[in-house]
N, C-alpha and C positions, 0 to 999 in steps of 0.2 A: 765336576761336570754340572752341579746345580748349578755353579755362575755362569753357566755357556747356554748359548740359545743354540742346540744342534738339530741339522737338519740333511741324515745323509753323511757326505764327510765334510758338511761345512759348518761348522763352529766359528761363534764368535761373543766376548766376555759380553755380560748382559747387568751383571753382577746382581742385586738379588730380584731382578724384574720380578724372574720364574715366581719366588715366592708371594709377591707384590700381585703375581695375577692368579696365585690360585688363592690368596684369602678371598680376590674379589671372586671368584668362580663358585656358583649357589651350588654346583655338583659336589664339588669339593669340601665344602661348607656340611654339604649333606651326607658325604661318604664320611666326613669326620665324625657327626652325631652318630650313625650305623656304627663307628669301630668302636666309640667309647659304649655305643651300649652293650653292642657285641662282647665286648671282654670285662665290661661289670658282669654280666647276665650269666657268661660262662664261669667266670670264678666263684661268684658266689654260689651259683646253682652248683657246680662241680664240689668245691668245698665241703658247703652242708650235707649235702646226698653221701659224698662217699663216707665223711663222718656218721653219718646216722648210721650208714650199714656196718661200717667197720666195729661200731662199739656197738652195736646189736649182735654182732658174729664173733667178735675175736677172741672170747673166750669160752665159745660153743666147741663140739665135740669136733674133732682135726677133720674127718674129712667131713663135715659140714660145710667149716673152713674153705676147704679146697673144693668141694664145689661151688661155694660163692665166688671163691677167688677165678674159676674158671668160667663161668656162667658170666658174669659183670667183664672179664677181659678176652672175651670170644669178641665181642664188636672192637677191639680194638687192634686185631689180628689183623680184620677184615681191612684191605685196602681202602680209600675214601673215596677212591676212584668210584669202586665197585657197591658198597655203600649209595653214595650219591643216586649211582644209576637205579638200586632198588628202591629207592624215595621219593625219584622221580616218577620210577611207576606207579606206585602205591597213592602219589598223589595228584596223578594224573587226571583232570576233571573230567574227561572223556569217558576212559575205562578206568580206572583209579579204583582199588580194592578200598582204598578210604572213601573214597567219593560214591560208590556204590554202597555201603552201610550205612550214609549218611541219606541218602536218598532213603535209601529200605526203611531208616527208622523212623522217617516222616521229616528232617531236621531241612532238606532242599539242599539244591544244586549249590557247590557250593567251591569257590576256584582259592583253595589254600593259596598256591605262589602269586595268583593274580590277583590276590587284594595287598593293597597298600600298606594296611593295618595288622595286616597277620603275616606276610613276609618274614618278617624280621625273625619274630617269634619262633615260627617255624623252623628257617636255619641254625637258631640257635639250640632247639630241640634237638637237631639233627646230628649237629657237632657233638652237643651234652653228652648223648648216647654212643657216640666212636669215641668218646676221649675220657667219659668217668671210670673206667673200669682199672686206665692206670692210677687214680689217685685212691679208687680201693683197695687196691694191691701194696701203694705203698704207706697207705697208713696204715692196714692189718700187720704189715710186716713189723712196723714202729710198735705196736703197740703190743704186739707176742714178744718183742725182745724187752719189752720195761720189767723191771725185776718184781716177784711177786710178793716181795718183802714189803713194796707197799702198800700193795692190796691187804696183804696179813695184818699189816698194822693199824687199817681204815678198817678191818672187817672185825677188830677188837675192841675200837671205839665206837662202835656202832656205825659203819657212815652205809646210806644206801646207796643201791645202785647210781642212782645218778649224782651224787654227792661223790663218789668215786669218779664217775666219768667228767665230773664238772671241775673239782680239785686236784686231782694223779693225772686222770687219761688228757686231757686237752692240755693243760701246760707243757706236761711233757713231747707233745707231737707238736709244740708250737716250732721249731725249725721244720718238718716235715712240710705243716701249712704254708710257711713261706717258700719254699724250694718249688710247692705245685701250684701257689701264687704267682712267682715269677714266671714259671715253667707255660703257667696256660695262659698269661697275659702274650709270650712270644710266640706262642704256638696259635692263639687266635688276631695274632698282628698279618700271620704269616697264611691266613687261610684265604684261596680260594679256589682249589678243585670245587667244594659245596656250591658255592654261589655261581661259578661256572656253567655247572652240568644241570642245576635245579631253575637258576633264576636271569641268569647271563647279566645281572645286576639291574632286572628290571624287579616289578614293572614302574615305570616311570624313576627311575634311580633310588630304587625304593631301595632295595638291598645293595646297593652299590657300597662299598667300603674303602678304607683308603689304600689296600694290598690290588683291588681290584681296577683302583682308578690308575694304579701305576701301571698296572698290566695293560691298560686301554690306550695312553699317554705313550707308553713305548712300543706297542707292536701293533696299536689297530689306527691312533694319529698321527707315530711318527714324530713325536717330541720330547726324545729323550733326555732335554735338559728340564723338562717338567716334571718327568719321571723321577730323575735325579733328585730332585726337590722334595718331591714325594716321599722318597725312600729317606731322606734327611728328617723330615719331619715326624715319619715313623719310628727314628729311631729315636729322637726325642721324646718324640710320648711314652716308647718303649720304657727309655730313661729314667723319666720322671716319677712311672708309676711303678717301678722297679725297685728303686732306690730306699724307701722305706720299709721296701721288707727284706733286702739284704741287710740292710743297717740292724734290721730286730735278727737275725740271721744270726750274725757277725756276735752283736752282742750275747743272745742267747747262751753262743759256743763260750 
């Protein structure tokens, strides 16, 4: 369907126009910049954070454990739907529970989704918080089951804590990293309840993305051989930045 120019029930081969006109389309151009930072921003933020807490907890006393474990995957229970809708009040410049403390503390009026410059940020904040709590679940899980034969033997040669975590804990959770590598690169190709309910991909296409540009292209222009295109392209990038950490994946096993 990317090589058809559809419109309705009438199709006809274009062969690669569609993509021939969204490189030249500056929206396009710009939802691309928004995805690629979108899913650096999440992976890497998601990554690190949940590793700091997993090897800060995972060998704390068990229901410590499990209250971290529940506490970090309480947001992740919570639909994004419903999620979204509380963040849109919270950052609402009008009555906004953040826009009002921001005022109190002297900082001024201040419109989070309606600056250009802090959109992005923002939503990525927003995602961080509904989506870290699986990747702390599933590296405590990885790192309770590593055997403690090798901690005994680091704890006999002197190694310290973070010489443990640096040598034993991270090599060993290296498939875990790529599985929530992959995992959040697809999961943030695939988002846009958030930018829906918070930003409708403004302001000025500021947060627009390329999951959101195919949503707009198929049911608000009615060109679904654009869309098509879209989704093709998406699945390429998906691909591309995929590929090397299945290969470390693969290898690892």
């Amino acid at each position: 369907m990317s090589l058809y120019s559809v419109y309705g029930v009438d199709s006809y081969f274009v062969g690669f126009e569609n993509f021939s006109h969204l490189l030249q389309d500056p929206v396009f151009v710009k939802s691309i910049l928004n995805t690629i930072f979108f899913v650096v921003a999440i992976v890497i933020l998601t990554i690190l954070f949940a590793l700091f807490v997993a090897t800060t907890v995972y060998d704390k006393n068990s229901k410590y454990v499990s209250f971290i474990r529940g506490a970090y995957y309480l947001p992740v229970m919570v639909s994004m739907v419903v999620m979204s809708i509380v963040w849109n009040f919270l950052l609402n410049p009008s009555n906004g529970l953040i826009s009002f403390y921001f005022e109190h503390f002297g900082v001024g009026h201040l419109n989070l989704l309606g600056n250009t410059k802090t959109v992005m940020p923002i939503i990525v904040f927003v995602t961080f918080v509904g989506n870290v709590g699986q990747a702390i679940i599933l590296y405590l899980a990885t790192m309770i089951g590593i055997s403690q034969d090798y901690f005994e033997a680091a704890q006999l040669d002197g190694a310290t804590r973070w010489q443990r975590i640096r040598h034993i804990i991270i090599p060993l959770v290296r498939p875990t990293t790529a599985y929530l590598v992959v995992i959040n690169i697809i999961a943030v190709l695939k988002i846009f309840v958030v930018i829906q309910l918070l930003t409708g991909g403004g302001p000025n296409n500021a947060s627009v993305t390329m999951m959101y540009y195919l949503y707009q292209n198929a049911f608000v222009y009615n060109n679904t051989g654009v869309a098509a295109a879209i989704g093709v392209l998406m699945f390429l990038i998906a691909l591309l930045l995929s590929v090397p950490q299945l290969r470390s994946f693969i290898k690892t096993n």
